[in-house]
Backbone as numpy.savetxt, mean C-alpha at the origin, in Angstrom:
# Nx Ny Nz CAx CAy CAz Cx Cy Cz
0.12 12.34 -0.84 -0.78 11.56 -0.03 0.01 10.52 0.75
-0.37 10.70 2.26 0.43 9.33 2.85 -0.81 8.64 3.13
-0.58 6.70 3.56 -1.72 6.34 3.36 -1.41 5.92 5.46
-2.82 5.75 5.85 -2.50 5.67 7.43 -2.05 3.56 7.55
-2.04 3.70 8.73 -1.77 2.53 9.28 -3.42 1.47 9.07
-4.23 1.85 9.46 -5.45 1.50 8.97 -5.98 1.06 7.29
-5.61 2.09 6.86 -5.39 1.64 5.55 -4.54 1.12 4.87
-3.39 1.06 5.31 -2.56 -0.19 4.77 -3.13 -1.57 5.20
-3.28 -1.52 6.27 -3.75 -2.99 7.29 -4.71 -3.83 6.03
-5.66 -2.62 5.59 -7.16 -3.07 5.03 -6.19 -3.44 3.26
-5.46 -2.56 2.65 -4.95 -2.87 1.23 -4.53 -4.26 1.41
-3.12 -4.50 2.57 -2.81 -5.46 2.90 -3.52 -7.12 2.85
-5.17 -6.93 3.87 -5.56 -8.15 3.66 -6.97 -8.43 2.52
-6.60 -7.12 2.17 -8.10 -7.33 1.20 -7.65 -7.81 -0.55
-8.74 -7.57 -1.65 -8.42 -7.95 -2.78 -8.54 -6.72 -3.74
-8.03 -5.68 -3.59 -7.86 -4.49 -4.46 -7.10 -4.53 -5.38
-7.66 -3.81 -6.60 -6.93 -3.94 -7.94 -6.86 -2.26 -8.16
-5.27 -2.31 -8.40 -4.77 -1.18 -8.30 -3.88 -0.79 -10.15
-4.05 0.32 -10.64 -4.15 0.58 -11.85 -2.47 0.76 -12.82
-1.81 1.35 -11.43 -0.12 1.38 -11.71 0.18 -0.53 -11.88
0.69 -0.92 -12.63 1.93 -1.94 -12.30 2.49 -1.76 -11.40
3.24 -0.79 -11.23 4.50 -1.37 -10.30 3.97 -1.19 -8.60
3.42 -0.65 -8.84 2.41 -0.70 -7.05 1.95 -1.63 -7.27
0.82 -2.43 -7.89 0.42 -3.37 -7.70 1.76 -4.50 -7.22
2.85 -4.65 -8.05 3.97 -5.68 -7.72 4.24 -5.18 -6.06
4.47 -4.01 -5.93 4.67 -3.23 -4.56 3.81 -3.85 -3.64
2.20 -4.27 -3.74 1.82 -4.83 -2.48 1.70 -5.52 -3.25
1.84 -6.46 -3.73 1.76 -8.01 -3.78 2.99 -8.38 -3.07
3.93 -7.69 -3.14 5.36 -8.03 -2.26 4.94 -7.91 -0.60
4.44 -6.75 -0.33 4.43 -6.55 0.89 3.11 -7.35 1.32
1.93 -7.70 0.42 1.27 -8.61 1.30 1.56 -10.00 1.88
1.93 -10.58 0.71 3.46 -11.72 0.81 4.40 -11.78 2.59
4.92 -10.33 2.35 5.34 -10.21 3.78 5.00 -10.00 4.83
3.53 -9.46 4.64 2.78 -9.32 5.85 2.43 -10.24 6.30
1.54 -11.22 5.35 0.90 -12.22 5.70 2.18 -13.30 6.56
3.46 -13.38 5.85 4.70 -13.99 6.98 5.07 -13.70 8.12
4.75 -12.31 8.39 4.97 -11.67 9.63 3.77 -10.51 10.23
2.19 -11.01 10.67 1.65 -9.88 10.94 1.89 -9.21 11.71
2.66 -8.56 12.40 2.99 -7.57 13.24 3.02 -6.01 13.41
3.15 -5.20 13.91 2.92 -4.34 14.19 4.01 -3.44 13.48
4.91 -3.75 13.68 6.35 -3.55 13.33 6.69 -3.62 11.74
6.03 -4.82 11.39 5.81 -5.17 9.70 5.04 -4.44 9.02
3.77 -4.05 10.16 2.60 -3.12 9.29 3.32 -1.24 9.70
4.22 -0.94 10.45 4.38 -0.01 9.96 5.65 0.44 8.95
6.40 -0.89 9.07 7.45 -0.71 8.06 6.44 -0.68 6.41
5.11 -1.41 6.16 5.02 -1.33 5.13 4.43 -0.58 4.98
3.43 0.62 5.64 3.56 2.03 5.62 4.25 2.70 4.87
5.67 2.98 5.76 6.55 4.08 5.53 6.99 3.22 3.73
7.41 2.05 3.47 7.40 1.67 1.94 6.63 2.52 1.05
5.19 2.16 1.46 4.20 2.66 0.10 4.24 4.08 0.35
4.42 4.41 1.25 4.60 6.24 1.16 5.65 6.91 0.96
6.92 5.90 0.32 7.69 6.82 -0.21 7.63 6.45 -1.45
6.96 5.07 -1.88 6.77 4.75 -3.27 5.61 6.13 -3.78
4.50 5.98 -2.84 3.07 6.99 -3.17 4.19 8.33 -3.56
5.13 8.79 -2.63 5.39 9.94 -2.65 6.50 10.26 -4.01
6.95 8.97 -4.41 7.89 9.37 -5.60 7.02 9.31 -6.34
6.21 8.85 -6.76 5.38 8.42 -8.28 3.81 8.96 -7.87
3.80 10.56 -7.27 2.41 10.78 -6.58 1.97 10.99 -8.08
3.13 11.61 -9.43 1.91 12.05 -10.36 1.57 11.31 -11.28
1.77 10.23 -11.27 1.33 9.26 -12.26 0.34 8.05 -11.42
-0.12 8.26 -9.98 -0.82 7.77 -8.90 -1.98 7.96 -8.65
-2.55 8.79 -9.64 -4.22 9.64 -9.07 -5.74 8.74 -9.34
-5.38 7.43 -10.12 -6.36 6.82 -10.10 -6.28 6.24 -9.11
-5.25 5.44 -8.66 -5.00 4.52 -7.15 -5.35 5.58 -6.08
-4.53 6.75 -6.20 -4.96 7.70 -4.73 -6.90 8.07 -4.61
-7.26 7.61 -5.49 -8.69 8.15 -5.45 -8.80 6.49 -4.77
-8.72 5.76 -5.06 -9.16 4.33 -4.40 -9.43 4.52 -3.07
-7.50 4.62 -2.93 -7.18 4.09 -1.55 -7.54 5.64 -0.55
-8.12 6.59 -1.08 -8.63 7.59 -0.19 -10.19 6.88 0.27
-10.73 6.19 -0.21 -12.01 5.74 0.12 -11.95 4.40 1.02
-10.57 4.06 1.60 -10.65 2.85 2.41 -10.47 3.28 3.90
Protein backbone atom coordinates (compact mmCIF):
# COMPACT_ATOMS: atom_id res chain seq x y z
CA UNK A 1 0.00 0.00 0.00
CA UNK A 2 1.34 3.50 -0.86
CA UNK A 3 -0.43 6.21 0.95
CA UNK A 4 -1.31 9.44 -1.59
CA UNK A 5 -0.28 12.97 -1.03
CA UNK A 6 -3.78 13.77 0.31
CA UNK A 7 -3.60 11.41 2.77
CA UNK A 8 -0.52 12.09 4.23
CA UNK A 9 -1.47 15.93 4.29
CA UNK A 10 -4.74 14.72 6.43
CA UNK A 11 -2.39 11.93 8.91
CA UNK A 12 -0.04 14.83 9.08
CA UNK A 13 -2.46 17.52 10.57
CA UNK A 14 -4.97 15.46 12.18
CA UNK A 15 -5.03 13.32 15.62
CA UNK A 16 -4.83 9.58 14.57
CA UNK A 17 -3.81 6.82 16.73
CA UNK A 18 -1.99 4.38 14.95
CA UNK A 19 -1.44 0.69 16.41
CA UNK A 20 2.45 -0.08 15.31
CA UNK A 21 4.93 1.89 17.68
CA UNK A 22 7.31 2.62 15.51
CA UNK A 23 5.01 4.38 12.86
CA UNK A 24 3.40 6.08 15.32
CA UNK A 25 7.19 7.59 16.42
CA UNK A 26 7.44 7.77 12.38
CA UNK A 27 4.73 10.53 12.18
CA UNK A 28 5.12 12.06 15.23
CA UNK A 29 8.62 12.85 13.68
CA UNK A 30 7.37 13.87 10.46
CA UNK A 31 4.48 15.88 11.85
CA UNK A 32 7.05 17.76 13.99
CA UNK A 33 8.60 18.46 10.56
CA UNK A 34 5.85 19.32 8.72
CA UNK A 35 4.35 21.52 10.94
CA UNK A 36 8.28 23.44 10.68
CA UNK A 37 8.14 23.43 7.15
CA UNK A 38 4.57 23.15 5.38
CA UNK A 39 5.50 22.85 2.00
CA UNK A 40 4.99 21.05 -0.79
CA UNK A 41 8.33 19.68 -1.06
CA UNK A 42 8.16 18.53 2.78
CA UNK A 43 4.75 16.94 2.13
CA UNK A 44 6.09 14.93 -0.60
CA UNK A 45 9.31 14.01 0.93
CA UNK A 46 7.11 12.70 3.82
CA UNK A 47 5.23 10.60 1.44
CA UNK A 48 7.94 8.80 -0.17
CA UNK A 49 9.25 8.19 3.99
CA UNK A 50 6.04 6.45 5.11
CA UNK A 51 5.95 4.44 1.94
CA UNK A 52 8.99 2.90 2.24
CA UNK A 53 8.48 2.50 5.98
CA UNK A 54 4.52 1.13 4.88
CA UNK A 55 6.43 -0.90 2.31
CA UNK A 56 9.13 -2.57 4.61
CA UNK A 57 6.87 -3.46 7.53
CA UNK A 58 3.56 -3.92 5.07
CA UNK A 59 3.08 -7.34 7.14
CA UNK A 60 2.94 -6.45 10.45
CA UNK A 61 0.84 -2.99 9.14
CA UNK A 62 -2.76 -4.28 8.44
CA UNK A 63 -4.48 -2.71 11.30
CA UNK A 64 -2.98 0.87 10.41
CA UNK A 65 -3.45 0.08 6.53
CA UNK A 66 -7.17 -0.50 7.21
CA UNK A 67 -7.20 3.09 8.95
CA UNK A 68 -5.34 5.02 6.74
CA UNK A 69 -7.28 3.37 3.61
CA UNK A 70 -10.42 5.19 4.97
CA UNK A 71 -8.82 8.77 4.96
Amino acid sequence: MNVTIHQMEKMLRGQYVFKQFAFSMLMTRLKRDYADTPTRVNLERCVHETNTFLNKYRIIMHADFAMIKTL
